[in-house]
C-alpha positions in Angstrom: 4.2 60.2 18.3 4.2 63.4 20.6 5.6 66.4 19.7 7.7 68.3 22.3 8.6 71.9 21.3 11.6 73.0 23.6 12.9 76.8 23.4 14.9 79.4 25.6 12.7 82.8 25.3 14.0 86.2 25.9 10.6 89.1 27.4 9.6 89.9 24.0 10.1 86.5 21.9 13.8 86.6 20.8 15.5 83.4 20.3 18.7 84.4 19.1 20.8 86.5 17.8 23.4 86.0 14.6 23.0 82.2 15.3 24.0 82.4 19.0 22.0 82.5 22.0 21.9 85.7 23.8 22.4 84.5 27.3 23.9 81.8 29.5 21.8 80.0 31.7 23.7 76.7 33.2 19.8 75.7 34.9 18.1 75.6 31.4 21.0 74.0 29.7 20.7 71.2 32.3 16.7 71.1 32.0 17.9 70.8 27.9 20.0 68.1 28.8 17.6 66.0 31.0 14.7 66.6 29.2 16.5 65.5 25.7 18.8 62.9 26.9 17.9 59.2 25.3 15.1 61.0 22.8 15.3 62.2 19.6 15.7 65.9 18.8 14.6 67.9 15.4 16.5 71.0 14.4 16.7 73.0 11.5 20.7 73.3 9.3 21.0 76.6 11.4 20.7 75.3 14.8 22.6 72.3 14.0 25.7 74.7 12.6 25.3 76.9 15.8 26.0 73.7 18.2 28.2 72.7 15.7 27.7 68.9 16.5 25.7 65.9 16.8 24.0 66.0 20.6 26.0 62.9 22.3 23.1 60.2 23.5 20.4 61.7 21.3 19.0 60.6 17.7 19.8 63.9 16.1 17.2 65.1 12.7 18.6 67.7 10.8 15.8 69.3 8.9 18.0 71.1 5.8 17.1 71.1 2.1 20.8 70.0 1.0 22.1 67.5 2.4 25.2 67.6 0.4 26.4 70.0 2.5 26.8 67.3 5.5 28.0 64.2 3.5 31.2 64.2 6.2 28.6 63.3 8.7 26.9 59.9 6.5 28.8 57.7 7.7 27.9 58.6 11.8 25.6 56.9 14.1 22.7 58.6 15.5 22.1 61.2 12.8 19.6 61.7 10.3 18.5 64.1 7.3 15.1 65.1 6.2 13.9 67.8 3.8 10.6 68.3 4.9 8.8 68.8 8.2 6.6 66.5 6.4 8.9 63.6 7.0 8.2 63.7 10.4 4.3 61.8 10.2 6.6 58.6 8.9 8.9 58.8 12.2 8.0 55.6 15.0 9.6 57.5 17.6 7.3 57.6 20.7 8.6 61.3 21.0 10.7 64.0 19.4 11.7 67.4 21.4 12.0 69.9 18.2 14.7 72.5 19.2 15.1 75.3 16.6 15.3 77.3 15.2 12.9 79.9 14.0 11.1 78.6 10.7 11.5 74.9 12.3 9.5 76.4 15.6 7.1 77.8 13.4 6.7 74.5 10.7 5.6 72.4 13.6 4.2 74.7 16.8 0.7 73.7 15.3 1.5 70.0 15.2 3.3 70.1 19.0 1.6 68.6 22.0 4.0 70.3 24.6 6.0 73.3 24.5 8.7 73.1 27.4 9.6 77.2 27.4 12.6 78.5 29.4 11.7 82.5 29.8 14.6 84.5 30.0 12.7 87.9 31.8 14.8 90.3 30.3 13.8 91.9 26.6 16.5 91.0 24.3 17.3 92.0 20.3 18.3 89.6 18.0 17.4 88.1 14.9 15.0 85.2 15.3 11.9 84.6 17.2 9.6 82.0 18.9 6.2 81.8 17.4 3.5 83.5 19.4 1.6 81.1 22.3 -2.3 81.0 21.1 -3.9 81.1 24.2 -7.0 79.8 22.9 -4.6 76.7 22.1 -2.4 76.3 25.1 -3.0 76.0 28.7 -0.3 77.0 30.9 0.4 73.8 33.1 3.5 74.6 35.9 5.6 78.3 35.9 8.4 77.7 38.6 10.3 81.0 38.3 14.4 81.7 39.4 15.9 84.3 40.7 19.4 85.6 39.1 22.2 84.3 41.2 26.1 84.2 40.9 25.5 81.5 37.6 22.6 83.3 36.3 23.0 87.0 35.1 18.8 86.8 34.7 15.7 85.9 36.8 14.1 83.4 34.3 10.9 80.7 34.4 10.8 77.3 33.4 6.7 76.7 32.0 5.2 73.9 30.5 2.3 74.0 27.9 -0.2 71.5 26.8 -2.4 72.0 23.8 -6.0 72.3 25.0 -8.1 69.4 23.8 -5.4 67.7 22.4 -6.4 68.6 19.6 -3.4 69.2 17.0 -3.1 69.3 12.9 -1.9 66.1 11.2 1.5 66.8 10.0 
C-alpha cells in the first residue's frame, strides 16, 4: 500500500489555526479534490469535525480513540473507524492520502512514500503544525509555484516529495 501524505503549509509550518485553515486557496482545494477523488483518505477526529462530513466519492478513515462519539454515522457507506495508526498495515487499499491533522501527520510521515505539499508563502500563526521535511529522507521531485491573483490572496507552490530509497518503517 503506498502512503500519500497531503497537507496545505503556511512559510513557517502552520497548518491551522483553532481547527480551521488559515487561508483560502480555490487551486489547492481542487488539487485536494483531484488528487483524493475515488481513493481513500485517513484523518484524525479533529480534521474530520473541522470538514464536518464524510468526503463525497472517497472511503473516509477516521482515526479517533472513541468511536462512540460518531455512532450517528454506523450506519453510512464509505466510512470507517480505527483507533490506531497501527490499523493501517491490515488496510488492502492500493493507496491512502492521509490528510490531518497534526499528531496524525506526525504518526505516519515516517511510514509515507509521498508527501503532496501545498506551500502557502506567507508565515502564518496558528495552533498546529506539519512535521519537519528530513532532507536526508525526501527528495524534492516537481515545485511549480503561483502567483496571488483575484482568487488567491497568496503566491503559493504545489511540491511533490518522494522518500529517498524507498526506504520507509513498517507501520
Amino acid at each position: 500500500m503506498k502512503i500519500v501524505i497531503i497537507a496545505a503549509v503556511s512559510k513557517n509550518g502552520f497548518i491551522g489555526k483553532n481547527n480551521q485553515l488559515m487561508w483560502h486557496l480555490p487551486n489547492d482545494l481542487k488539487r485536494f479534490k483531484n488528487l483524493t477523488t475515488g481513493e481513500t483518505v485517513l484523518m484524525g477526529r479533529k480534521t474530520f469535525e473541522s470538514i464536518g462530513k464524510i468526503l463525497p466519492e472517497r472511503k473516509n478513515i477516521i482515526l479517533t480513540k472513541n468511536k462512540i462519539n460518531f455512532l450517528y454515522l454506523k450506519n453510512q457507506k464509505n466510512i470507517r473507524f480505527i483507533s490506531s495508526i497501527k490499523q493501517v498495515e491490515n488496510f488492502t487499499y492500493k493507496k491512502i492520502f492521509v490528510i490531518g491533522g497534526e499528531k496524525t501527520y506526525d504518526s505516519i510521515i515516517e511510514k509515507a512514500h509521498t508527501i503532496e505539499l501545498t506551500l502557502v508563502h506567507k508565515k502564518f500563526h496558528g495552533d498546529a503544525k506539519f512535521p519537519k521535511i528530513d532532507k536526508k529522507k525526501w527528495k524534492k521531485i516537481y515545485e511549480f509555484i503561483y502567483e496571488k491573483d483575484n482568487n488567491h490572496l497568496f503566491n503559493y507552490s504545489f511540491i511533490r516529495f518522494e522518500r529517498k530509497n524507498n526506504l520507509f518503517s513498517s507501520i
